[in-house]
N, CA, C and O atoms as a MOPAC input file, in Angstrom:
PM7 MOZYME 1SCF
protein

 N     -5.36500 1    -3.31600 1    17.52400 1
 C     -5.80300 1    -4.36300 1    16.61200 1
 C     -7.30300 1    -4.23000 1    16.36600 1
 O     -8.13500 1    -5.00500 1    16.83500 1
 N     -7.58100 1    -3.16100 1    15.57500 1
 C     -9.09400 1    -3.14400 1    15.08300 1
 C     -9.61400 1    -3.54900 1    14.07000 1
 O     -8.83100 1    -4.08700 1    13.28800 1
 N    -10.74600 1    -3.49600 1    13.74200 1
 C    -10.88000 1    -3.86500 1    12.48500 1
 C    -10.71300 1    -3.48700 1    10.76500 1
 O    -11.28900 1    -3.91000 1     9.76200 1
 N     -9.56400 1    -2.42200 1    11.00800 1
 C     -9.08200 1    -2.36800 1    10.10300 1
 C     -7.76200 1    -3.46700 1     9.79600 1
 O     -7.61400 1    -4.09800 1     8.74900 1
 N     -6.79400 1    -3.51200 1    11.08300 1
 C     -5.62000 1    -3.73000 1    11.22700 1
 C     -6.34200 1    -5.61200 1    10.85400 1
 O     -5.68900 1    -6.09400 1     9.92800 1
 N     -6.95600 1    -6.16300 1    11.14400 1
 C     -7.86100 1    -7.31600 1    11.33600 1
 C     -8.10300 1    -7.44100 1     9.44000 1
 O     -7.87200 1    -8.44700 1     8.76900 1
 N     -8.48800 1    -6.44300 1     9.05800 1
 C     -9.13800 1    -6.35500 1     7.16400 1
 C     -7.41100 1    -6.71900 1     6.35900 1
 O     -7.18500 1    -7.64600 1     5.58100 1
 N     -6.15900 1    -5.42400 1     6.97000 1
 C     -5.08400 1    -5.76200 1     6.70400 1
 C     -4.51000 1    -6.83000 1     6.50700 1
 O     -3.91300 1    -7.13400 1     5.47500 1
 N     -4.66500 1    -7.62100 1     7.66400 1
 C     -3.69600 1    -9.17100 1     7.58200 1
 C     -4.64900 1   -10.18000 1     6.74500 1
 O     -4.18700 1   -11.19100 1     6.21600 1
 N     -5.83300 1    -9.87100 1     6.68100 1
 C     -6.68800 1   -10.76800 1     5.66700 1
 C     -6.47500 1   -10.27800 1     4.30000 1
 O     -6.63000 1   -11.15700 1     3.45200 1
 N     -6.11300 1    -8.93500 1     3.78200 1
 C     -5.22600 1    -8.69700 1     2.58200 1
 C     -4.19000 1    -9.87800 1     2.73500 1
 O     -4.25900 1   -10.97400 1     2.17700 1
 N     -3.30900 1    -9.47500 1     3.52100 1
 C     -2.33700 1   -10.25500 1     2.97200 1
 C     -2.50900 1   -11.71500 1     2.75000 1
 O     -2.15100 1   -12.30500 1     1.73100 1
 N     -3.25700 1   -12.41200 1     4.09800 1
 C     -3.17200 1   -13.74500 1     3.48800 1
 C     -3.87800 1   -14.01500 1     2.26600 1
 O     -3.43500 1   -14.94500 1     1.59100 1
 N     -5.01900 1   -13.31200 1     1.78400 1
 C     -5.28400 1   -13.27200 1     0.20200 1
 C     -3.98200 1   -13.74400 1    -0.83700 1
 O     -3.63200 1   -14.60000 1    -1.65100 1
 N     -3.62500 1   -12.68100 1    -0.24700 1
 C     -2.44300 1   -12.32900 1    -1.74600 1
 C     -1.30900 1   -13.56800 1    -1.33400 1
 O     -0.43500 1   -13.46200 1    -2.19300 1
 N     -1.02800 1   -14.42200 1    -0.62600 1
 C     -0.52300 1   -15.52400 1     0.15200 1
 C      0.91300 1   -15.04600 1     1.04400 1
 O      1.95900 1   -15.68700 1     1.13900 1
 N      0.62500 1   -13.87900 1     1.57300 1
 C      1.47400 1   -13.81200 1     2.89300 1
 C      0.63500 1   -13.84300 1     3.92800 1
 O     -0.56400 1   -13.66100 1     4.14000 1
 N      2.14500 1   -14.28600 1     4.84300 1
 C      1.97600 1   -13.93200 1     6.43100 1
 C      3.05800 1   -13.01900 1     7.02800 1
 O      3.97100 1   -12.74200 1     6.25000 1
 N      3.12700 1   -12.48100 1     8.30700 1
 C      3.63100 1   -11.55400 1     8.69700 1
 C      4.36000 1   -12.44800 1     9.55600 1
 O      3.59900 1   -12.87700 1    10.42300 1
 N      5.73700 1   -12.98500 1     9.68500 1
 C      6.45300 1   -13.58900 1    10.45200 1
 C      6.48500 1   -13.39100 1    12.24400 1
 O      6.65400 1   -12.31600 1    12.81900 1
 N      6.31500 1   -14.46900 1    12.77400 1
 C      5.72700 1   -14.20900 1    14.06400 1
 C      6.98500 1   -13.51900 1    15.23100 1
 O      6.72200 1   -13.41900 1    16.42900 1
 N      8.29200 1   -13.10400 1    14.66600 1
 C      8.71700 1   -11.89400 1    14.86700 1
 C      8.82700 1   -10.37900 1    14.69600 1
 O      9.66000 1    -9.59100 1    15.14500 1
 N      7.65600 1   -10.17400 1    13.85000 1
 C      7.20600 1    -8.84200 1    13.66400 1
 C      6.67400 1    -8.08000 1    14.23800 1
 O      5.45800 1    -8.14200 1    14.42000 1
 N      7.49400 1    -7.04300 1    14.73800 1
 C      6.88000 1    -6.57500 1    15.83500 1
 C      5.93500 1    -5.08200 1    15.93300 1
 O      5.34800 1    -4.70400 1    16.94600 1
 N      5.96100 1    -4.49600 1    14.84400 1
 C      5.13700 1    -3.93300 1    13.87800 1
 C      3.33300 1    -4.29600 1    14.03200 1
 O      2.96100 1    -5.46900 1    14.08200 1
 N      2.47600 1    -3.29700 1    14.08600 1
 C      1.13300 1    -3.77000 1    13.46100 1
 C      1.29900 1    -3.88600 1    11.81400 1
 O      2.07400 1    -3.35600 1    11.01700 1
 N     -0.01900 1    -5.02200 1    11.65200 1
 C     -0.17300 1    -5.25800 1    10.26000 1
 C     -0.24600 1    -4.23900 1     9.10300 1
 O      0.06200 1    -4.38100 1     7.91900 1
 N     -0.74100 1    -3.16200 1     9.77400 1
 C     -1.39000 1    -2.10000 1     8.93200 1
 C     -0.19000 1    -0.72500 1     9.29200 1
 O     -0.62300 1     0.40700 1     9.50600 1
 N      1.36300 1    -1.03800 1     9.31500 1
 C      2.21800 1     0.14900 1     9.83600 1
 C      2.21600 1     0.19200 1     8.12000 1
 O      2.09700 1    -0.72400 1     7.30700 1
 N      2.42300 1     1.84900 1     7.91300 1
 C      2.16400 1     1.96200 1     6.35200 1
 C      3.61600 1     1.53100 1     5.71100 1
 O      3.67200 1     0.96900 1     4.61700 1
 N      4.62500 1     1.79900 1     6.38000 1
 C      5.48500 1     1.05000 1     5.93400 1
 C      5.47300 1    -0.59100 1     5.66000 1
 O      6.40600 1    -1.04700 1     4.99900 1
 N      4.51700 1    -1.42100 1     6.11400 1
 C      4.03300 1    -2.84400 1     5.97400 1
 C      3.06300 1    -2.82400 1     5.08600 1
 O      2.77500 1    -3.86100 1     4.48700 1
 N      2.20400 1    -1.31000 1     4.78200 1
 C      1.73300 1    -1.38900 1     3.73700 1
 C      1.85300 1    -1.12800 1     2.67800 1
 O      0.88600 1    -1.13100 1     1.91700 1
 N      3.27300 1    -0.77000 1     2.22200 1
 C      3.82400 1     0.02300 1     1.11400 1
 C      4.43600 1    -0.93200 1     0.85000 1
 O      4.51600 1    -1.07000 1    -0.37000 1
 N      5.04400 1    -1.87100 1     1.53500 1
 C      6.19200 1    -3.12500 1     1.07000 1
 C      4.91700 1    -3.99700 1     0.24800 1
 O      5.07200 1    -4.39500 1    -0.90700 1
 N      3.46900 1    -4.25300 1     1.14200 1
 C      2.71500 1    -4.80700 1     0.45100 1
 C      2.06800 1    -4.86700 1    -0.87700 1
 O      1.58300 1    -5.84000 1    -1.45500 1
 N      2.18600 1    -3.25800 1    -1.35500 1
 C      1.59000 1    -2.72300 1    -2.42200 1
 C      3.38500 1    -2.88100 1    -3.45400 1
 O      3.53400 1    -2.85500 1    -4.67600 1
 N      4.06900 1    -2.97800 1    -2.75800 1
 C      5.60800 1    -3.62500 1    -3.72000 1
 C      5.20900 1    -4.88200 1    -4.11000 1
 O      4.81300 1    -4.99600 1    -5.27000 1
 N      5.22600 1    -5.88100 1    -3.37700 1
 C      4.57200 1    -7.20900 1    -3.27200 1
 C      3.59100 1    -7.35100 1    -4.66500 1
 O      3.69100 1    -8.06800 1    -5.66100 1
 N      2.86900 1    -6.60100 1    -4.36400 1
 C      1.52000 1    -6.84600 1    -5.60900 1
 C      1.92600 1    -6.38100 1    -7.17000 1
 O      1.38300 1    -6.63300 1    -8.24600 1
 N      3.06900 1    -5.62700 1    -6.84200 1
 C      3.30800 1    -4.91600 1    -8.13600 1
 C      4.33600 1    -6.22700 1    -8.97500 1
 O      4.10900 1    -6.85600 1   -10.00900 1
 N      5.44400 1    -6.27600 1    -8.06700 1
 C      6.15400 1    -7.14100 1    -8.52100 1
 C      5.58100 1    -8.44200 1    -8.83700 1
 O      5.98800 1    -9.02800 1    -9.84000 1
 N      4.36300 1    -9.14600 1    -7.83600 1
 C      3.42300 1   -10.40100 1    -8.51500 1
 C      3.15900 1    -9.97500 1   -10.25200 1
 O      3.33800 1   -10.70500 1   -11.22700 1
 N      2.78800 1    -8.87200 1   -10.22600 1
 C      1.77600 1    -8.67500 1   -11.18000 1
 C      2.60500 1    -8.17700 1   -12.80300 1
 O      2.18600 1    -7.79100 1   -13.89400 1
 N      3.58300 1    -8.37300 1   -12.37300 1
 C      4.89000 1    -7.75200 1   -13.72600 1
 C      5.47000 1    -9.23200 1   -13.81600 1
 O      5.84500 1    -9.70100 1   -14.89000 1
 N      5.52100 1    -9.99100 1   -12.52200 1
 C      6.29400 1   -11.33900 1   -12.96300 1
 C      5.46600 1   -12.11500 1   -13.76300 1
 O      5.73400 1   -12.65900 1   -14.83400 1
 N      4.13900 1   -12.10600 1   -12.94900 1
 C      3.08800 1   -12.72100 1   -13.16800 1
 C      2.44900 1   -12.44800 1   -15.36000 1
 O      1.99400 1   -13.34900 1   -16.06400 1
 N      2.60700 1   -11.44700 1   -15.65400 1
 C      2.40700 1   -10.54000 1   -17.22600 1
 C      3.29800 1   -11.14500 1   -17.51100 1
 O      2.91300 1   -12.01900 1   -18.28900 1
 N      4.65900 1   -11.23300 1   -17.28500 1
 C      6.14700 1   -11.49300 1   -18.32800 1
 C      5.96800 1   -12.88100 1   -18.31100 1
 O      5.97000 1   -13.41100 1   -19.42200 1
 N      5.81100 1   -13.62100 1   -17.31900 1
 C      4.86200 1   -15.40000 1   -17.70100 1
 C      3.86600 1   -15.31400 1   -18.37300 1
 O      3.15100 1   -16.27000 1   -18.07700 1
 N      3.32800 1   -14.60400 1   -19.24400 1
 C      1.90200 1   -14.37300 1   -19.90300 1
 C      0.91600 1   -15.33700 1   -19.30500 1
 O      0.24600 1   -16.08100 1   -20.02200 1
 N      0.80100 1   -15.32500 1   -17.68100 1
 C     -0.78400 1   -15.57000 1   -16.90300 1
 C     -1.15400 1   -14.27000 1   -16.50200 1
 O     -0.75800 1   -13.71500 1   -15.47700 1
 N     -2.38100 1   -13.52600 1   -17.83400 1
 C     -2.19000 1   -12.15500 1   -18.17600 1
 C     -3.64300 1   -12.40200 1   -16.49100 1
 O     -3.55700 1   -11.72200 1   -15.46900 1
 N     -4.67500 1   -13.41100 1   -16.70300 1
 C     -5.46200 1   -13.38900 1   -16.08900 1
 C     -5.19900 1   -13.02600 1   -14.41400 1
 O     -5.96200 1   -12.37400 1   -13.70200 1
 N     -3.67400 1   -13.74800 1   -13.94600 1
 C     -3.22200 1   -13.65000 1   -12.59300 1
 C     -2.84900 1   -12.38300 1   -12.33800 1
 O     -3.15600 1   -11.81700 1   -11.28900 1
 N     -2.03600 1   -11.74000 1   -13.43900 1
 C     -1.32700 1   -10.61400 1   -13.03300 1
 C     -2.79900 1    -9.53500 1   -13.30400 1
 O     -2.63400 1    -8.57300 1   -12.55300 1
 N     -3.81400 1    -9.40600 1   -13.90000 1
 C     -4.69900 1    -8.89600 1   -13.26000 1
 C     -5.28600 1    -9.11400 1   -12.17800 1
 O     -5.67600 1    -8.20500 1   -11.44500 1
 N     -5.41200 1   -10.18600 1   -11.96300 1
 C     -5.86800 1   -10.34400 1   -10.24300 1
 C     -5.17800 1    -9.23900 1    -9.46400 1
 O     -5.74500 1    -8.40400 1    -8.76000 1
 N     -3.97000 1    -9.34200 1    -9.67100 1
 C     -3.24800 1    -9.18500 1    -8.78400 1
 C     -3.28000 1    -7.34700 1    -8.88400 1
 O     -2.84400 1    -6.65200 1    -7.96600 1
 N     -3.77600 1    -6.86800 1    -9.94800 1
 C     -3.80600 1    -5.22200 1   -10.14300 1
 C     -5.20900 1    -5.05100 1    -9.62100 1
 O     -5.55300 1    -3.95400 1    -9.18300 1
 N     -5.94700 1    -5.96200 1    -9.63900 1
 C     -7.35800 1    -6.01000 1    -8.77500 1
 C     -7.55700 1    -5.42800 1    -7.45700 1
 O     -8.24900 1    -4.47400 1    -7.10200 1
 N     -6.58700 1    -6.43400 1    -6.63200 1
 C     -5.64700 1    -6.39700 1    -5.71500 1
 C     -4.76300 1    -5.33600 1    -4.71900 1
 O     -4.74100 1    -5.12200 1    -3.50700 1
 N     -4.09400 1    -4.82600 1    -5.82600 1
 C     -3.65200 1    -3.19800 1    -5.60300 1
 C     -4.43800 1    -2.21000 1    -5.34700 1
 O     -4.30200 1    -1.45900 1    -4.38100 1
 N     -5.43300 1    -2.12600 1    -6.30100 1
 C     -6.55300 1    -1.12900 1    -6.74800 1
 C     -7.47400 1    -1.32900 1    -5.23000 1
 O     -7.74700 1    -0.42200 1    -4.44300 1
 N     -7.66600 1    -2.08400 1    -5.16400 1
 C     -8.78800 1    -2.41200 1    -3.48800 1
 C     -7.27300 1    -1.88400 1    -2.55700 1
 O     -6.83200 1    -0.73600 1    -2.50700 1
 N     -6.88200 1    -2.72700 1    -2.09900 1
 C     -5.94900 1    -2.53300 1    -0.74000 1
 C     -5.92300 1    -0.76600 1    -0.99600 1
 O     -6.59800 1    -0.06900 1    -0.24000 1
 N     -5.05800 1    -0.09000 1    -2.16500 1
 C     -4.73300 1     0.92100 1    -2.47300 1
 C     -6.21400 1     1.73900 1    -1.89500 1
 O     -6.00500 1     2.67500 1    -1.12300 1
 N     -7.11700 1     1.54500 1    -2.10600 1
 C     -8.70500 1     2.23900 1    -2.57200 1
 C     -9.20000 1     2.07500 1    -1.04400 1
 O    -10.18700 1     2.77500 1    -0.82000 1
 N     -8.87300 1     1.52300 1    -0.23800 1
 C     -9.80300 1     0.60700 1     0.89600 1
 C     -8.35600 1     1.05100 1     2.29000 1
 O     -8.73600 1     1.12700 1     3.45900 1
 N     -7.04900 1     1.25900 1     2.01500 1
 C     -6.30700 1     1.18600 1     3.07500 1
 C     -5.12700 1     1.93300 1     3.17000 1
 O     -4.51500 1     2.18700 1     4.20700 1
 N     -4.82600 1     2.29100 1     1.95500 1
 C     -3.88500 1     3.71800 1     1.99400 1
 C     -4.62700 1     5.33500 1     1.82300 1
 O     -4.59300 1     6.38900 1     2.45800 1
 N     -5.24200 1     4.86400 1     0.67400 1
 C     -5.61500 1     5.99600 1     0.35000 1
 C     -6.61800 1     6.96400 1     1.55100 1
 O     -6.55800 1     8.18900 1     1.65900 1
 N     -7.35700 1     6.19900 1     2.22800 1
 C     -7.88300 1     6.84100 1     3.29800 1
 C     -7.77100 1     7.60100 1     3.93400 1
 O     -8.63700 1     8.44900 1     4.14600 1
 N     -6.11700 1     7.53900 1     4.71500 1
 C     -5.28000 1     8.01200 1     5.61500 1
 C     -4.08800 1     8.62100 1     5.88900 1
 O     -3.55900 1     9.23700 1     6.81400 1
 N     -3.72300 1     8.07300 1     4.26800 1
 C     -2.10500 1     8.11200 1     4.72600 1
 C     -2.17700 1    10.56600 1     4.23200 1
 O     -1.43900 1    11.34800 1     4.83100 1
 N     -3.02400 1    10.94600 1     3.32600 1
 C     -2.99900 1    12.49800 1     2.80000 1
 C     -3.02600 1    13.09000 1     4.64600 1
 O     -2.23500 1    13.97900 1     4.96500 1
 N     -3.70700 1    12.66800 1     5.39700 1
 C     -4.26900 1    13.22600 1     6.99100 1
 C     -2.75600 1    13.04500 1     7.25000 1
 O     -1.94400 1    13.96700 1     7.17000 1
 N     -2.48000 1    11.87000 1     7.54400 1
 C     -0.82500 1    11.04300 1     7.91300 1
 C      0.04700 1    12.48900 1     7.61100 1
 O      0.26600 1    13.46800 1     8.32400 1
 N      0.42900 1    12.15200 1     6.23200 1
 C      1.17000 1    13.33900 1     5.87200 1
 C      1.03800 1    14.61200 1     6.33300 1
 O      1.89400 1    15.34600 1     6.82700 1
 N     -0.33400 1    14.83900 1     6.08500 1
 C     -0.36100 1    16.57200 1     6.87900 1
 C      0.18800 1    16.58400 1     7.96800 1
 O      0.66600 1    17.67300 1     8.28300 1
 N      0.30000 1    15.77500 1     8.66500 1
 C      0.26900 1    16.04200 1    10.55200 1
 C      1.92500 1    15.76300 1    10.77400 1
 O      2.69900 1    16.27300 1    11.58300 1
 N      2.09300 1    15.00200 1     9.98900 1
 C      3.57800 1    15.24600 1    10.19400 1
 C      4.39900 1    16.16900 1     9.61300 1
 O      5.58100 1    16.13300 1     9.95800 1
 N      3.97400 1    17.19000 1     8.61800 1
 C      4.38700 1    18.38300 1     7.99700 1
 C      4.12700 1    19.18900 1     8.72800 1
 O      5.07200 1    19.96800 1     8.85200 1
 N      3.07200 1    19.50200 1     9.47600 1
 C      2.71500 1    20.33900 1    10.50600 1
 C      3.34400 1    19.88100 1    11.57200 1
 O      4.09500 1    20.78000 1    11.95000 1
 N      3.43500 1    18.93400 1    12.27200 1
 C      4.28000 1    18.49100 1    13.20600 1
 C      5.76900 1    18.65200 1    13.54500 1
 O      6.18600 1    18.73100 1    14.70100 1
 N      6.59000 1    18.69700 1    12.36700 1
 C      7.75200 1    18.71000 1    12.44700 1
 C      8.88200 1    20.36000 1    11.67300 1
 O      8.43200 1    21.21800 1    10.91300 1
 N     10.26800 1    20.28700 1    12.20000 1
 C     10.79600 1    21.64800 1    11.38200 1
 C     11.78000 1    20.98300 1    10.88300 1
 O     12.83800 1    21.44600 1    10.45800 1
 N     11.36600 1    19.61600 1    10.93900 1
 C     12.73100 1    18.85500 1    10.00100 1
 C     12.47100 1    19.38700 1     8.09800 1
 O     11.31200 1    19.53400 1     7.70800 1
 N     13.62200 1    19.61000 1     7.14400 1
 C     13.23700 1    19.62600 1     5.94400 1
 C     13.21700 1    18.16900 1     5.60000 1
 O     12.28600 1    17.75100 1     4.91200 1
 N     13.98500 1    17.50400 1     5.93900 1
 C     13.70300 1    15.87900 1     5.55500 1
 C     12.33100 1    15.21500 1     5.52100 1
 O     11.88200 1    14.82700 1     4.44200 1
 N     11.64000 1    15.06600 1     6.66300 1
 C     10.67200 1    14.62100 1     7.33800 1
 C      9.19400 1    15.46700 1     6.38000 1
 O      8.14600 1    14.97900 1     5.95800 1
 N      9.65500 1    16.66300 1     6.33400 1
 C      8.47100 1    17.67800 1     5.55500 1
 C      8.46100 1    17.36200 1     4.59300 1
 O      7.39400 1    17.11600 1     4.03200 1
 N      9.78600 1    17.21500 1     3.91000 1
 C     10.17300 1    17.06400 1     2.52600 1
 C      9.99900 1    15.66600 1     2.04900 1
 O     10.22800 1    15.54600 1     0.84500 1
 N      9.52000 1    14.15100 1     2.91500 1
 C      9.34200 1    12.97700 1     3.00300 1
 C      7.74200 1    13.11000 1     2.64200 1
 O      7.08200 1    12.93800 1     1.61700 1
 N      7.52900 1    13.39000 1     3.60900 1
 C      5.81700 1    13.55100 1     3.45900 1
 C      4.64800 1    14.49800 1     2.81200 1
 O      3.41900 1    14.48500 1     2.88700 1
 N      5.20100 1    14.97700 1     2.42500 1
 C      5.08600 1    15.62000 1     1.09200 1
 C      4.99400 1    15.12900 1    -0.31100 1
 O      4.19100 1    15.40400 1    -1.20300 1
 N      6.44300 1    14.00500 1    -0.26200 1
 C      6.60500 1    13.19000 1    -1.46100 1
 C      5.72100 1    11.88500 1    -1.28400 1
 O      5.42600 1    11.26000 1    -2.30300 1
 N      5.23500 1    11.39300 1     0.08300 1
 C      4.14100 1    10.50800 1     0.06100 1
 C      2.85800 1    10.81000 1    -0.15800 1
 O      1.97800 1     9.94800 1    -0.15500 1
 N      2.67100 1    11.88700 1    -0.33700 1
 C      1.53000 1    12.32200 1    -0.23000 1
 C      1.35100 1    12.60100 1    -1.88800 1
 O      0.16100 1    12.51900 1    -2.19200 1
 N      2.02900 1    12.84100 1    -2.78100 1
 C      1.97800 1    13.11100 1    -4.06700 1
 C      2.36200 1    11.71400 1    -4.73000 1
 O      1.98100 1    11.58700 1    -5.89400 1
 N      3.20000 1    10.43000 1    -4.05600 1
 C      2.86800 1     9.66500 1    -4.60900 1
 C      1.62100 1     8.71600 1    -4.48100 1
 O      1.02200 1     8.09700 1    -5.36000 1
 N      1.40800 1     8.78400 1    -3.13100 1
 C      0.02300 1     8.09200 1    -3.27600 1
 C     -0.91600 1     8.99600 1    -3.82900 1
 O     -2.08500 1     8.64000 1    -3.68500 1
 N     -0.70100 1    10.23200 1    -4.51500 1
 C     -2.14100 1    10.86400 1    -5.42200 1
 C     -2.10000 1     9.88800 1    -6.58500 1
 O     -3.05500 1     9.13400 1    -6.77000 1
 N     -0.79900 1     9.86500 1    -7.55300 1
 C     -0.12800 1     9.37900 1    -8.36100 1
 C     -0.60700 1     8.17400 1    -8.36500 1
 O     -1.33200 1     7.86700 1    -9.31100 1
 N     -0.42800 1     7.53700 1    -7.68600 1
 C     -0.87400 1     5.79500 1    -7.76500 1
 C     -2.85300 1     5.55200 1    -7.75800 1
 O     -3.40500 1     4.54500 1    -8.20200 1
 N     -3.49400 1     6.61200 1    -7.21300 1
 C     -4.55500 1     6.64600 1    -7.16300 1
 C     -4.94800 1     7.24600 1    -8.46300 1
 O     -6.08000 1     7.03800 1    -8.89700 1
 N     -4.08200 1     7.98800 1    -9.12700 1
 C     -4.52700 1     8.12000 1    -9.98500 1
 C     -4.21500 1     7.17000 1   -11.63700 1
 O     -4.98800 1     7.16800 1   -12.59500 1
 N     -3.34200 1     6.69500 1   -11.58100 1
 C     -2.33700 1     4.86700 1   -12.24500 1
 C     -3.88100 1     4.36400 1   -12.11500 1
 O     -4.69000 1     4.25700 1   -13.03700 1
 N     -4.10300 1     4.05200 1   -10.58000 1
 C     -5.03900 1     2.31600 1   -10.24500 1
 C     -6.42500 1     2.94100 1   -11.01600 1
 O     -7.07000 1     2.11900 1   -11.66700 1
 N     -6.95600 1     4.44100 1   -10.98100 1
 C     -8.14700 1     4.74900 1   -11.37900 1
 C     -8.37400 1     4.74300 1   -13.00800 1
 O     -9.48900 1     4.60000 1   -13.50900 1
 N     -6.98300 1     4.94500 1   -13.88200 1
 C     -6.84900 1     4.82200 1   -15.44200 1
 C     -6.92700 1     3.70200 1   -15.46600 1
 O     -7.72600 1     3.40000 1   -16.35300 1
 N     -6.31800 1     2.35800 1   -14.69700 1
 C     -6.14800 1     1.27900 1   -15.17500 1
 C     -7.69900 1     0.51400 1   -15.04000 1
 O     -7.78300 1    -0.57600 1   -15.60600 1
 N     -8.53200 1     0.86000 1   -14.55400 1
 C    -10.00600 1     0.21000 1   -14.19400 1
 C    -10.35300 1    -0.06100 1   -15.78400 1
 O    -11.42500 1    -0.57500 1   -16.10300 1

């Protein structure tokens, strides 16, 4: 629980979650952070199709930081080490595809500025 994992759960309560006090997960497991960056997307499409165009930018604001500040950091290292790590094709072939979608989304959140 450092101060990243500490920056994490203050994302979320921003965006108005909490992490149910059966979770047994850290805040910052990237799988908790990928559901989160679902979270923001889906705010931000519900949020546009209600035309509160102002919220559903917040909320791509939102993406763009967490995305910029807490995936993008780590997760390209992440991936390598488990491609190198493993002789699974699944697992190689998993992280590989995370690793090209979070280029992808970094590159979405950087057009959309």
């Amino acid at each position: 629980m450092g101060p990243s994992t500490a920056d994490v759960r203050r994302a979320y309560l921003a965006a108005g979650l909490n992490l149910s006090k059966t979770y047994a997960d850290l805040p910052d497991h990237i799988a908790t952070e990928m559901e989160f960056m679902q979270f923001l997307c889906a705010e931000e499409t519900r949020l546009a199709q209600e035309g509160n165009n102002e919220a559903a930018s917040k909320m791509k604001d939102m993406q763009r930081e967490f995305h910029k500040n807490h995936i993008e950091p780590w997760v390209g290292d992440f991936a390598d080490c488990i491609e190198r790590s493993t002789t699974s094709p699944f697992y190689k072939a998993t992280a590989s595809l995370l690793k090209e979608f979070v280029k992808s989304e970094t590159d979405y959140l950087s057009e959309a500025e």
